[in-house]
C-alpha positions as CSV (number, residue, x, y, z in Angstrom):
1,X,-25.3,-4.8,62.4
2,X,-22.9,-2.0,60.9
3,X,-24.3,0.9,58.9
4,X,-23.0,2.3,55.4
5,X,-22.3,6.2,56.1
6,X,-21.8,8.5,53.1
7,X,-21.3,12.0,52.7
8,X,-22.1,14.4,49.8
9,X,-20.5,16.0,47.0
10,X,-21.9,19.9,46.3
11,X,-21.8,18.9,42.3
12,X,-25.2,20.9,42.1
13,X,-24.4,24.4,43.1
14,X,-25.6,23.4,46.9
15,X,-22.9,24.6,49.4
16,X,-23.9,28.0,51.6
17,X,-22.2,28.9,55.0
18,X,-25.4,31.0,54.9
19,X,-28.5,29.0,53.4
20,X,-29.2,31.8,50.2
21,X,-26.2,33.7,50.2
22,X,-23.9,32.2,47.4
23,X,-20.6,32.4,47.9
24,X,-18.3,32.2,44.8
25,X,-15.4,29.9,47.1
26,X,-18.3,27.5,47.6
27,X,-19.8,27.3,44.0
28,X,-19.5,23.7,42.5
29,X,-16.1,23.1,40.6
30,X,-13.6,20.4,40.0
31,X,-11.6,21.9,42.4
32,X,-14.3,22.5,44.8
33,X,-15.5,19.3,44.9
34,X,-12.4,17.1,44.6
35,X,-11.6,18.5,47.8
36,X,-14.9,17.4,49.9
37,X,-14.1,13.7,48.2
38,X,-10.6,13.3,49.2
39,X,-11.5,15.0,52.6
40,X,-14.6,12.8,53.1
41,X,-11.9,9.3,52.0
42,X,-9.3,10.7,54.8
43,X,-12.3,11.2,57.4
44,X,-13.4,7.8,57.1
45,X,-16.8,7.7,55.2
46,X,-17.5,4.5,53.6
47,X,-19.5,6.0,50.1
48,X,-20.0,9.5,48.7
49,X,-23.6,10.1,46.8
50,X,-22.3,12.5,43.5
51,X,-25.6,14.4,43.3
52,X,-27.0,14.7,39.4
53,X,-29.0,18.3,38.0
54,X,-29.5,19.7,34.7
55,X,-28.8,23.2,35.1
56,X,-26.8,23.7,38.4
57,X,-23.1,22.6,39.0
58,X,-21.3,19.7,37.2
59,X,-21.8,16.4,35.6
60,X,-22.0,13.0,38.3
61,X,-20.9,11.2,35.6
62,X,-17.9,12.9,34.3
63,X,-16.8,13.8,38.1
64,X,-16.9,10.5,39.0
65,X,-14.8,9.4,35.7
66,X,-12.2,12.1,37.1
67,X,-12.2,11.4,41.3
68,X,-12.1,7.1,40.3
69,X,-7.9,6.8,39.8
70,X,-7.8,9.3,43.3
71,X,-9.5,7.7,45.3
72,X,-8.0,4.4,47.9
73,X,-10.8,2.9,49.4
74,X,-14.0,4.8,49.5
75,X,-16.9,3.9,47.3
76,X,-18.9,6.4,45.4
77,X,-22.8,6.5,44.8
78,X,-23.2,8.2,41.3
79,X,-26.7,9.8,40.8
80,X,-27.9,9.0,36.8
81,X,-31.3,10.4,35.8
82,X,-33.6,7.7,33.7
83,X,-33.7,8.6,30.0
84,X,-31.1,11.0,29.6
85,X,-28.7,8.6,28.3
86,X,-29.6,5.6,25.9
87,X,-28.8,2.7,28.7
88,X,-26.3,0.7,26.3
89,X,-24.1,3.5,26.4
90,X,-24.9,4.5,29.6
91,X,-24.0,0.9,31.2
92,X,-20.5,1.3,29.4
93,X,-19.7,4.2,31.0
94,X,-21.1,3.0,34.8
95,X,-18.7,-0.2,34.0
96,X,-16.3,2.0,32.8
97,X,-15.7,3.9,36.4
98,X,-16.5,0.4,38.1
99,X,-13.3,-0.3,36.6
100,X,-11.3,2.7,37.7
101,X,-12.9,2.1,40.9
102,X,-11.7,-1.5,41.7
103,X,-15.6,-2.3,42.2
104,X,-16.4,0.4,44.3
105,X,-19.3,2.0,42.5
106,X,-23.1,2.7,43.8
107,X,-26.1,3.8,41.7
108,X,-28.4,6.1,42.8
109,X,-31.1,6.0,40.3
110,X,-33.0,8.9,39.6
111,X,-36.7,9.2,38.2
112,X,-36.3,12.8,36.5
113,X,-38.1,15.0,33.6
114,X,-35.8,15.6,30.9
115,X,-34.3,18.9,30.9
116,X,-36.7,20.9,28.5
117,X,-39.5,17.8,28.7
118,X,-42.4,17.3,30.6
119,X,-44.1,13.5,31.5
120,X,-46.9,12.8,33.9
121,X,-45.5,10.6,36.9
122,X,-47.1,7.4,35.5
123,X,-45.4,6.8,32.4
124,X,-41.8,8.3,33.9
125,X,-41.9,5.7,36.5
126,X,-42.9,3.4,34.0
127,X,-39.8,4.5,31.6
128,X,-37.8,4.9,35.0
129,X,-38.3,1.3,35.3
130,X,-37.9,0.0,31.8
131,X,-34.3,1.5,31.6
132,X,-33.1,0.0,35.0
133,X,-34.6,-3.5,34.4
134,X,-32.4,-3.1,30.7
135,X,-29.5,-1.3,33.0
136,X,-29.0,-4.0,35.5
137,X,-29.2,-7.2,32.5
138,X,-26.4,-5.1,30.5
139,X,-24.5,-4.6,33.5
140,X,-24.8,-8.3,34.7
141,X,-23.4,-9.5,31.6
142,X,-26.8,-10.4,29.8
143,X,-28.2,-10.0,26.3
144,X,-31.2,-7.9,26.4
145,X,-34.5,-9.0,24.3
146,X,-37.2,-5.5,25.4
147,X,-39.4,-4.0,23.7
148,X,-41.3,-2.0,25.8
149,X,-43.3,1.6,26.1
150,X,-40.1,3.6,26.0
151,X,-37.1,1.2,25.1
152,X,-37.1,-1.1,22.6
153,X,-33.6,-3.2,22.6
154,X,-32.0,-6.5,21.2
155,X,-28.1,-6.6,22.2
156,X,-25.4,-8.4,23.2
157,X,-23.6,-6.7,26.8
158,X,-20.8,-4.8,26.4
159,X,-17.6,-6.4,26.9
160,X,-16.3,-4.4,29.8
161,X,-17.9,-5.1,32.8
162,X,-18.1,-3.9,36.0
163,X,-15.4,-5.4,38.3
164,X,-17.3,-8.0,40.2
165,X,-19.5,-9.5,37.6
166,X,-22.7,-7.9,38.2
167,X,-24.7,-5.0,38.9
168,X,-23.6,-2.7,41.1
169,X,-26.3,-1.8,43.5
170,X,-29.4,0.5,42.8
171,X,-30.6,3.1,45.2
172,X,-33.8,4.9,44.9
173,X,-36.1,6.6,46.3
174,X,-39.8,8.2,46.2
175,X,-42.5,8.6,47.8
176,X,-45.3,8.2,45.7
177,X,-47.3,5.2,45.1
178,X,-45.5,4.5,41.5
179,X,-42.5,5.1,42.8
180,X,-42.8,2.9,45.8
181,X,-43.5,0.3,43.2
182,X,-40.8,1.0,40.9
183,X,-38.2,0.4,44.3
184,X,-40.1,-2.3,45.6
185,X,-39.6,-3.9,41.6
186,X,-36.6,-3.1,41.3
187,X,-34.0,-1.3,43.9
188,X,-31.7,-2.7,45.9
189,X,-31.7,0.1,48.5
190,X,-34.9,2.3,49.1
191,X,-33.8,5.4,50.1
192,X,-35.7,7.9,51.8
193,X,-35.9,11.7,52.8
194,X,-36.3,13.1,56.8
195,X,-39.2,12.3,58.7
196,X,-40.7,11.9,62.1
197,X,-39.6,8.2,63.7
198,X,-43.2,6.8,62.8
199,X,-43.0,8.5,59.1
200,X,-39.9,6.3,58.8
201,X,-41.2,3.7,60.5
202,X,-44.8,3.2,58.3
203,X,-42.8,4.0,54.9
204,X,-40.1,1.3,56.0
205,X,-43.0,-1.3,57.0
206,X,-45.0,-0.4,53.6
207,X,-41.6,-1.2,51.5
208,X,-41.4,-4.4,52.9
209,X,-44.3,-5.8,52.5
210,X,-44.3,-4.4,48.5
211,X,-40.8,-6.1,47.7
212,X,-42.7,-8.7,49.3
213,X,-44.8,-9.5,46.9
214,X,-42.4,-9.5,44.3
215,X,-40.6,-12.2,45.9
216,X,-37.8,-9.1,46.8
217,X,-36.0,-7.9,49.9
218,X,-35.1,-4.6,50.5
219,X,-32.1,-2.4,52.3
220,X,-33.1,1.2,53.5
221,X,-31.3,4.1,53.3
222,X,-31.3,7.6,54.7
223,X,-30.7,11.1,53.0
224,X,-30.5,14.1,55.8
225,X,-28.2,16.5,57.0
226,X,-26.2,16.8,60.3
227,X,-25.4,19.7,62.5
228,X,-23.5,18.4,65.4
229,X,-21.4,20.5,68.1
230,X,-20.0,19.7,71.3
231,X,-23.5,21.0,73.2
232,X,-27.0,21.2,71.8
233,X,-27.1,24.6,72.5
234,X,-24.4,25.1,70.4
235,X,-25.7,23.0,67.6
236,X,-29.2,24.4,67.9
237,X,-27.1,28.3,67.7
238,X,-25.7,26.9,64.6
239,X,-28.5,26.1,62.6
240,X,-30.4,29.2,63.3
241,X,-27.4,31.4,61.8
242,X,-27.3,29.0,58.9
243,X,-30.7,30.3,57.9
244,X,-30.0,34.0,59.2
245,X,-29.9,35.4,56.4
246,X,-32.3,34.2,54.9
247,X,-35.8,35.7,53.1
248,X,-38.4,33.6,52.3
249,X,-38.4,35.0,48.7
250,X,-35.2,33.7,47.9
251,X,-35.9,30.3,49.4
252,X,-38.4,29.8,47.5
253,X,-36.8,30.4,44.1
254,X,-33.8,28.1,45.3
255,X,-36.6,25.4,46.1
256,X,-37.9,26.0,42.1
257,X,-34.6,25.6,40.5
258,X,-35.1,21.9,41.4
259,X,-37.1,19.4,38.9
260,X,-38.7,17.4,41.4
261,X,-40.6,20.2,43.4
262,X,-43.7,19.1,43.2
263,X,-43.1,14.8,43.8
264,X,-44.9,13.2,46.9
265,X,-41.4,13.5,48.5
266,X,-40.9,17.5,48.6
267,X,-44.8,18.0,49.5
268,X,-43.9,15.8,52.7
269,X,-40.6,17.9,53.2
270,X,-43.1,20.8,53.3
271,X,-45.8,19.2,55.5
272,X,-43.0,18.8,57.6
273,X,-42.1,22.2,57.7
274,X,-45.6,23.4,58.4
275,X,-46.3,21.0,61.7
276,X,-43.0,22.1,63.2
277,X,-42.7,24.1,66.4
278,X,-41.7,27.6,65.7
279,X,-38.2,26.9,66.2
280,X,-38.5,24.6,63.5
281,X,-38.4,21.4,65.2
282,X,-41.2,18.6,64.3
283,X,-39.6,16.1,66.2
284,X,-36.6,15.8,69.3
285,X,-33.5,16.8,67.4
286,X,-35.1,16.9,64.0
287,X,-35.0,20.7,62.2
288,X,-36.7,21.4,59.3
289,X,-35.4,24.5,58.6
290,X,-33.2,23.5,55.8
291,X,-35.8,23.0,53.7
292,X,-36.4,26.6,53.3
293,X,-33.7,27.2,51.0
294,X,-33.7,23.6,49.4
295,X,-35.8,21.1,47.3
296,X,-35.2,17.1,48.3
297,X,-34.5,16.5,51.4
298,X,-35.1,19.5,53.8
299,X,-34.3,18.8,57.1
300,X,-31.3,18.2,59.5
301,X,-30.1,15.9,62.8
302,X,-29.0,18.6,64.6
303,X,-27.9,18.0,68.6
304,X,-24.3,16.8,70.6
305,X,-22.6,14.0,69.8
306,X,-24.4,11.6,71.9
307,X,-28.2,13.1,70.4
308,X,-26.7,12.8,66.6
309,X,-25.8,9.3,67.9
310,X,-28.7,8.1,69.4
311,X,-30.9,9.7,66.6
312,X,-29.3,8.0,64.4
313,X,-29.4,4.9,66.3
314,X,-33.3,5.5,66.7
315,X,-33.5,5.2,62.9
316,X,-31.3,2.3,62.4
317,X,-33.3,0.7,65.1
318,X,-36.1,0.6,62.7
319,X,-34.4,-0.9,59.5
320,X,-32.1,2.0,58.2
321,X,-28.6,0.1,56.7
322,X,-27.5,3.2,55.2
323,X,-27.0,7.0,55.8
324,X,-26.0,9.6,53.5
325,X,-25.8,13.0,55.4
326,X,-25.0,16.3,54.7
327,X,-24.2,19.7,56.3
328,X,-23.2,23.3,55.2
329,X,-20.5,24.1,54.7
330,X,-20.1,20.4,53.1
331,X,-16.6,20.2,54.4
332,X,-16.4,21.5,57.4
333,X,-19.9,20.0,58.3
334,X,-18.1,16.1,57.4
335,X,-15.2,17.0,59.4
336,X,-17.1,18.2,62.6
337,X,-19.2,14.9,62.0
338,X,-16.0,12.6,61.3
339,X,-14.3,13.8,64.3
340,X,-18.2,13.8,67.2
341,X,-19.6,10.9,65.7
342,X,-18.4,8.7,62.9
343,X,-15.8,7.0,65.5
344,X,-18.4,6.3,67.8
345,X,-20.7,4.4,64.7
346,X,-20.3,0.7,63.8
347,X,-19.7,1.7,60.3
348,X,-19.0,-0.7,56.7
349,X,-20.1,-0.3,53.6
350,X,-23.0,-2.0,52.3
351,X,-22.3,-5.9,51.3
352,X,-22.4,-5.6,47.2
353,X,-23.9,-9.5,46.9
């Protein structure tokens, strides 16, 4: 079976040649931005994950509304965070770009604290939840009757909908046991962080067997970043000056900006870290040293073409459909990626049924 590959759009401020340094050329902007999308549609990716924060970069939402009308063929997977728009309007706008996209649009559904709010992990992923149950009826062209803990509708759907009748797919992911639930409920694609082979392998049996229960089936996804060079040493040379100039002060206040630095996900990223080898390595090609500088997913495929290849092949082996990588710089990371690997990957994007 193909594999959906993405890249990523620096909307939140997260584009270094050095991890730490900031670099003003690299900062997130229209410009900045529009120009890793169109490069990522010419290289060949099949879906682009618009990354969603509060006080770093610019909107998912609004870029997406702006890169729609430019873009031929490539799909994008807009990142929304639960609760910070009242769904009704929020599934007009998410039908809105469906439409400039020619039903080409992905949701990556986020379970976030509201900027300048706090809520235990229970009752988010029980609002988290709530709002994508109402999200998905709206969007499938259904009136909504809830009246639950945190939303409390009755509504006809809005009248524009998104090009192919229904709901465009929800990606998610989480670690935690609620948030394991919540995908298992109701994602379409459970997406997960780096790990070991038999981290991915556990998490990926565990998934199934939840959307089991609930009568469900799941697709799995994978969120990591890529350094790939004509020879590992190479490769392995160009992580260690990504992080050269690097204090551990600094990467920790990167690591804080984020909202989610204390989830079930990060505190694996860390484990991770800490049962590396001291080149950073907790598995064959697998380097956690990104996670130094960064909160979410902290670690990087990093080897020649044919390791990058058969690592990823590893992981698809064991149930991953999907791959949304990454690398720094973001555009000259896709391009050394597009031009080692991607020919080499039986690649599609995901079916939408």
């Amino acid at each position: 079976m193909s594999c959906e590959v993405s890249w990523f759009a620096a909307l939140c401020d997260d584009d270094y040649e050095y991890l730490g340094v900031p670099d003003r050329a690299l900062l997130s902007s229209w410009e900045h931005c529009r120009g890793i999308a169109l490069a990522a549609e010419e290289a060949g990716y099949d879906n682009l994950l618009l990354p969603s924060g509060y006080a770093m970069g610019i909107d998912s939402v609004a870029f997406a509304a702006g890169i729609a009308p430019l873009l031929r063929r490539m799909r994008l997977l807009v990142a929304v965070r639960m609760g910070e728009m009242w769904p009704p309007q929020l599934a007009r706008q998410l039908a809105s770009i469906d439409q400039m996209l020619g039903g080409r649009l992905t949701i990556n559904i986020i379970s976030s604290d509201l900027p300048g709010q706090t809520l235990d992990s229970s009752p988010r992923y029980r609002r988290t939840l709530e709002i994508m149950r109402v999200l998905r009826d709206l969007l499938d062209g259904k009136r909504v009757e809830y009246h639950g803990e945190f939303v409390d509708v009755a509504l006809d759907p809005p009248r524009l909908r998104p090009v192919r009748g229904g709901c465009p797919p929800f990606y998610f992911g989480g670690l935690s046991e609620a948030a394991r639930e919540v995908a298992a409920q109701a994602a379409d694609v459970y997406l997960m962080w780096p790990d070991t082979l038999p981290g991915v392998e556990a998490v990926v049996s565990d998934m199934r067997a939840r959307a089991a229960r609930h009568g469900r089936q799941l697709r799995f996804g994978y969120r990591a970043h890529v350094i790939v060079r004509a020879t590992e040493a190479e490769a392995r040379a160009a992580a260690q000056r990504l992080i050269s100039r690097l204090d551990d002060r600094t990467g920790e206040e990167i690591r804080r900006r984020s909202l989610d630095t204390t989830s079930a996900g990060s505190l694996r990223q860390n484990e991770l870290r800490h049962i590396a080898d001291d080149r950073g390595y907790v598995e064959a090609n697998l380097w956690t040293g990104i996670g130094r500088a960064r909160s979410g997913a902290g670690a990087a495929i990093v080897g020649d073409p044919d390791q990058v290849l058969a690592k990823l092949q590893a992981y698809a082996d064991l149930g991953m459909d999907a791959f949304i990588l990454s690398g720094y710089p973001h555009a000259a990371e896709a391009d050394l990626f597009a031009r080692h690997v991607l020919p080499h990957l039986d690649h599609a994007p995901l079916p939408l049924g």
